[in-house]
C-alpha positions as CSV (number, residue, x, y, z in Angstrom):
1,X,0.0,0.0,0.0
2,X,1.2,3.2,-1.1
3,X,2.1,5.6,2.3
4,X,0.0,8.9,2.0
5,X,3.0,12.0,1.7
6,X,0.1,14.4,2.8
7,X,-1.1,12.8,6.2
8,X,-1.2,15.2,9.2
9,X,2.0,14.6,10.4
10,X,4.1,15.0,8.1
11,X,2.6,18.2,7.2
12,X,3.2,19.5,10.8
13,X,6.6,18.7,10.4
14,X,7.2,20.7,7.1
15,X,5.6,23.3,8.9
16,X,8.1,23.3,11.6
17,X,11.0,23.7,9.8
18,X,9.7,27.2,8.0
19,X,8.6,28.4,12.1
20,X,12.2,27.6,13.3
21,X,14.3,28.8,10.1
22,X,12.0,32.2,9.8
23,X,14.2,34.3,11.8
24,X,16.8,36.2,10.6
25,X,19.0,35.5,13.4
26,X,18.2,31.3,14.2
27,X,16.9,31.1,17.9
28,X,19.9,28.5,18.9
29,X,22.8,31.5,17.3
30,X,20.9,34.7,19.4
31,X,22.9,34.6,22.6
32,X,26.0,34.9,20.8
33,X,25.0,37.5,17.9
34,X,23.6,39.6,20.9
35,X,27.0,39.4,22.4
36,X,29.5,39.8,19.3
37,X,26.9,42.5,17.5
38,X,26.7,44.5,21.4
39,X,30.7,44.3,21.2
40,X,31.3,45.0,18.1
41,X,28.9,48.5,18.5
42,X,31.3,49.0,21.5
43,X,34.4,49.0,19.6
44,X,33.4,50.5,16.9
45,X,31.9,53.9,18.5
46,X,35.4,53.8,20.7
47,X,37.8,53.0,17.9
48,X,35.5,55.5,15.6
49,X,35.5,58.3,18.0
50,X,39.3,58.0,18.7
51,X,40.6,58.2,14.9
52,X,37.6,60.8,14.2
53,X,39.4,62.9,16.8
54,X,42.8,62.7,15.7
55,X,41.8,62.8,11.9
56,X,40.3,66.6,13.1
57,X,43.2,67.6,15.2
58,X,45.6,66.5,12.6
59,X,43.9,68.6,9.7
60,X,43.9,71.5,12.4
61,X,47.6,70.9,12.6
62,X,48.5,70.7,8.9
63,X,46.5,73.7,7.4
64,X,47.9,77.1,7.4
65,X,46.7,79.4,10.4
66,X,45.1,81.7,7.3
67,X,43.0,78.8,6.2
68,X,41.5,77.9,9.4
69,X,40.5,80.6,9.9
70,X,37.6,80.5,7.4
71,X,34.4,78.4,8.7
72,X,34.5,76.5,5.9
73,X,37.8,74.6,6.7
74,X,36.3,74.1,10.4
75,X,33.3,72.7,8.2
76,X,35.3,70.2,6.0
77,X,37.6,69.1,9.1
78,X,34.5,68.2,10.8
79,X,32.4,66.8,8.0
80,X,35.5,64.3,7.1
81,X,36.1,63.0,11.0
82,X,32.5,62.5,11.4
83,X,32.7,60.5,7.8
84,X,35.5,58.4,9.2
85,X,33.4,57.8,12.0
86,X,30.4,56.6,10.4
87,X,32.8,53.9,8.2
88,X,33.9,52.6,11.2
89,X,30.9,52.2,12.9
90,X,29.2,50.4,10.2
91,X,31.8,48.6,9.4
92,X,31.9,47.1,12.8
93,X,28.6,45.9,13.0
94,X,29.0,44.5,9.5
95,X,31.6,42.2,10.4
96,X,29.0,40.3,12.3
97,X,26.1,41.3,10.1
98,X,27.6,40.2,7.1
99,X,26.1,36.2,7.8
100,X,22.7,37.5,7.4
101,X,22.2,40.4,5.3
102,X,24.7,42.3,3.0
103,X,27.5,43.7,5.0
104,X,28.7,46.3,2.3
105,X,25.0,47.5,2.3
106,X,24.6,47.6,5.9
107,X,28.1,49.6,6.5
108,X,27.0,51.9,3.6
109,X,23.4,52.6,5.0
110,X,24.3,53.2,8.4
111,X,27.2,55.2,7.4
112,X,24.8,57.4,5.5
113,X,22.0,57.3,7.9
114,X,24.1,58.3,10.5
115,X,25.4,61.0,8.6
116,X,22.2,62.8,8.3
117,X,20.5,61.8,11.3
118,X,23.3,63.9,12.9
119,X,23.2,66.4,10.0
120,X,19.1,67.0,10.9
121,X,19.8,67.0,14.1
122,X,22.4,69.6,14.7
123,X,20.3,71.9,12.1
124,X,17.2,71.6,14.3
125,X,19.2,72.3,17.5
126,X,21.1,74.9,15.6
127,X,17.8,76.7,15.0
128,X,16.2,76.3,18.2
129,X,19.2,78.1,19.9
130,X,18.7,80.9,17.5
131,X,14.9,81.1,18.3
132,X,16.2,81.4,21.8
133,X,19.2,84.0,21.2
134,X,16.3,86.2,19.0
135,X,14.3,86.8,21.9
136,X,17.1,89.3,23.4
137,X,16.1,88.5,27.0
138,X,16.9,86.2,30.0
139,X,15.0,83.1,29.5
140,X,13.0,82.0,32.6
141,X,13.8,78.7,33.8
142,X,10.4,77.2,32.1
143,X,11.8,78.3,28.6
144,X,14.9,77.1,29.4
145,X,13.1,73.8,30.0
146,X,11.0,74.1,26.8
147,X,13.8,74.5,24.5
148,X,15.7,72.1,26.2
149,X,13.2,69.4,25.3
150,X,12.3,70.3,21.9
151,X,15.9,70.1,21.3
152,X,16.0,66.4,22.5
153,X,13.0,65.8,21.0
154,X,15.0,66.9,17.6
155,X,17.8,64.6,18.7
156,X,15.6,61.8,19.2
157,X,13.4,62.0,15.9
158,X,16.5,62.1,13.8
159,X,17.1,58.6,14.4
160,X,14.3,58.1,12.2
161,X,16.7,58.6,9.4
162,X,19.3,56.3,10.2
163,X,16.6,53.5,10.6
164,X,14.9,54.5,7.2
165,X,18.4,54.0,5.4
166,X,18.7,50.7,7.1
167,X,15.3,49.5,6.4
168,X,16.1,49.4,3.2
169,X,18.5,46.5,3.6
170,X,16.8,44.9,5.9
171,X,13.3,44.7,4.0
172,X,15.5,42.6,1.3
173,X,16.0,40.3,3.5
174,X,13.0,40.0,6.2
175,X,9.2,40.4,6.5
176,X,7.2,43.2,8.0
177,X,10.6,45.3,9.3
178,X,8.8,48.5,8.6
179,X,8.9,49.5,12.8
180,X,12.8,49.3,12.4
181,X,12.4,52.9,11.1
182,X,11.6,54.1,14.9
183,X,14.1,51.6,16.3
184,X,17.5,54.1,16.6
185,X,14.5,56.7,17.8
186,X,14.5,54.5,20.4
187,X,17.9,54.2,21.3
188,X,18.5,58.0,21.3
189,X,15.3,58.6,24.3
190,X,17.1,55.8,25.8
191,X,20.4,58.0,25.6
192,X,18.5,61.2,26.1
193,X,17.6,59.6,29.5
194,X,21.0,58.6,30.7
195,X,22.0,62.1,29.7
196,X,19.6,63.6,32.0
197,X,20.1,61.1,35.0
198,X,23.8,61.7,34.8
199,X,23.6,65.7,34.5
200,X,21.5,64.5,38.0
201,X,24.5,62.6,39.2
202,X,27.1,65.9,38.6
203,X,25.2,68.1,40.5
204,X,25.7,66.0,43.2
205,X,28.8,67.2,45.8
206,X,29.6,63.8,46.4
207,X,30.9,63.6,42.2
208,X,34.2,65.5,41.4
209,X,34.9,64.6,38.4
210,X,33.4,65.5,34.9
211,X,35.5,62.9,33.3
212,X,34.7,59.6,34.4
213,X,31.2,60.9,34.4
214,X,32.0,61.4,30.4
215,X,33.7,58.5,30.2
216,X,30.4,56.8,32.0
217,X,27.8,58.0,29.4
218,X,30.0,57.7,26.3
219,X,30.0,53.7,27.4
220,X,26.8,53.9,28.4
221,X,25.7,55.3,25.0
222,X,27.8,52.3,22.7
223,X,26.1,50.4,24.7
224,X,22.7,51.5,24.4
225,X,23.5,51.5,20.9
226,X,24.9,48.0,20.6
227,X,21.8,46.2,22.4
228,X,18.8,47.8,21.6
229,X,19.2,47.0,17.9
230,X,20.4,43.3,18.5
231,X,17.5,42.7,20.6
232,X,15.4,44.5,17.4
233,X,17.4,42.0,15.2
234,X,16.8,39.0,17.1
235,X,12.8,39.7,16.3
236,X,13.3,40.3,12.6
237,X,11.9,37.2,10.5
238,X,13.4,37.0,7.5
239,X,11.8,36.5,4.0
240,X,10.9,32.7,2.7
241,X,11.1,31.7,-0.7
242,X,7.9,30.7,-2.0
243,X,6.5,27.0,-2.6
């Protein structure tokens, strides 16, 4: 007698195999993705930050005192480190990417998501201080509070770019990614928060120094930025082929 290749068990099991294999990152690999993407974020912001700085000093250095003095050579210095930056920071997290979606794509997006994001950002923040200096008065300490959130709230919605221009290589590869858009939003109210309770912690008499407080939210803030987006990537289900 001929077996039936449609009876009810077999077809649970071929449905199994699509329900384990649908996410982008496979349930048994997450705990170590979490850790080597979360590292990686690490190194990457330190080892970015570190030659961003020294590419800007050095071109500080190396330009005639004349040209310097002209805001656009304080422009181009700046623009190039943060460049530099962004490279390395993609790069980073492409190295472990790289197994499940495009590393060259995922380095260039964030590079030039993160490149506006801050570019929006500082534009908005820019303007809102200008607002304030236009007034020609002592701000009270509510409007001092007012313009110090809608400036965060400019920080925070500019993450919006830099999870559009990853979106897009992430929608090539998984299903229903659209909320990654508001992901690095995320990430930045998380930062915005650590800002504040910190600025809490210096005013206190028992903290005397600004440095390890800096040195504090700058490794707070890689790593804000290395786990939120693992954990988002751990819940991304990737695109089947059809049958």
């Amino acid at each position: 007698m001929q077996t039936d290749s449609n009876s009810p068990d077999d077809r649970g099991a071929t449905k199994s195999v699509p329900r384990q294999q649908s996410f982008l990152i496979p349930r048994t690999l997450r705990q170590r993705f979490f850790i080597q993407f979360t590292l990686m974020t690490i190194i990457g912001w330190i080892v970015g930050g570190i030659i961003s700085m020294l590419i800007e000093r050095t071109i500080m250095e190396i330009l005639p005192p004349a040209f310097l003095q002209q805001q656009i050579s304080y422009t181009l210095g700046k623009y190039l480190s943060s460049v530099v930056f962004a490279v390395i920071f993609g790069a980073d997290q492409a190295i472990i990417l790289h197994q499940y979606v495009s590393g060259w794509l995922w380095m260039l997006a964030t590079c030039v998501g993160w490149l506006i994001c801050n570019g929006v950002s500082a534009a908005w923040i820019n303007s809102i201080s200008s607002i304030a200096l236009s007034l020609n008065k002592t701000l009270f300490p509510s409007e001092i509070v007012i313009l110090g959130i809608l400036s965060t709230l400019a920080y925070i919605l500019s993450g919006i770019w830099l999870g559009f221009f990853q979106w897009l290589v992430l929608r090539r590869y998984t299903t229903s990614a659209w909320w990654w858009n508001f992901l690095p939003s995320i990430s930045f109210l998380s930062i915005s928060l650590l800002v504040w309770l910190l600025s809490l912690v210096q005013e206190s008499p028992e903290v005397h120094s600004a440095q390890i407080l800096y040195l504090s939210g700058q490794g707070l803030t890689a790593l804000i930025l290395g786990v939120i987006p693992a954990l988002g990537l751990c819940q991304l289900k990737r695109n089947l082929p059809s049958q």
